[in-house]
C-alpha positions in Angstrom: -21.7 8.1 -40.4 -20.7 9.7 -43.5 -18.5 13.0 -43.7 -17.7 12.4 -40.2 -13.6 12.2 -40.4 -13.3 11.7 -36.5 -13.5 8.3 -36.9 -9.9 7.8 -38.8 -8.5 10.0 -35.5 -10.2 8.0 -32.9 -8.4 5.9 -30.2 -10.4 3.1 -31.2 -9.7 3.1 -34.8 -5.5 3.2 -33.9 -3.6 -0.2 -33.3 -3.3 -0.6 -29.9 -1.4 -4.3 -30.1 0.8 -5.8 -30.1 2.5 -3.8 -27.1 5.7 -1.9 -27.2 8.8 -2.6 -28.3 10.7 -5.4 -25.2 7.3 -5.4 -23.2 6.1 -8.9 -24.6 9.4 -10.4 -24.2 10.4 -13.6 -21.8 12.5 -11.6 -19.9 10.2 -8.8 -19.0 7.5 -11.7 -17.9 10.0 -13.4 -15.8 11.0 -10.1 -14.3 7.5 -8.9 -13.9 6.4 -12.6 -12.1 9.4 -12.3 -9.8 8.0 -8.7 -8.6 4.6 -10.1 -8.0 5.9 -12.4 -5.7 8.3 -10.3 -3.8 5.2 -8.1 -3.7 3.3 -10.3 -2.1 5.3 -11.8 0.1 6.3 -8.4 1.3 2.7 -8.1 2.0 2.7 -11.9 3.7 4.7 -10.9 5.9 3.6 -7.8 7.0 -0.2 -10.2 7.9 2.5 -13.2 9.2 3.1 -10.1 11.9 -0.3 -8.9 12.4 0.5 -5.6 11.0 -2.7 -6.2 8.2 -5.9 -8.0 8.7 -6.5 -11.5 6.5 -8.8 -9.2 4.7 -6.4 -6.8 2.9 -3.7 -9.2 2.5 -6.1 -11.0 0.2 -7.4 -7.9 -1.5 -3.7 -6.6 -1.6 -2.6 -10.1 -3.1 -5.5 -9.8 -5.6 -4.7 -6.1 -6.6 -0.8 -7.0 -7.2 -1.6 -10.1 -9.3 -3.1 -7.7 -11.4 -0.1 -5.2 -12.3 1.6 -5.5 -15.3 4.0 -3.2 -14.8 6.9 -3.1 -11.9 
């Protein structure tokens, strides 16, 4: 659209990878895995002793294989 100067300040238009500074690096990912699975198997446990159904361990286990943060 011409004359429309929004679209040098939009979100969209601004780099958004590669991601910040130490986030991308071998250490983070190996810290980041090793959270998932103390995650989950905090959550295995809690199902293991019948605290939470088979049902939201799964959708617990599927919705902490997701973060990408810890």
């Amino acid at each position: 659209m011409k004359g429309w100067s929004g679209y040098q300040n939009s979100p969209i238009n601004k780099k958004i990878w590669p991601p910040t500074k130490g986030d991308n690096t071998l250490e983070y990912q190996e810290e980041l895995r090793e959270a998932n699975e103390r995650a989950i198997a905090k959550q295995k446990a809690l199902y293991d002793s019948g605290k939470i159904t088979k049902e939201q361990f799964e959708s617990d286990k599927k919705e902490i294989s997701k973060y990408v943060d810890y």
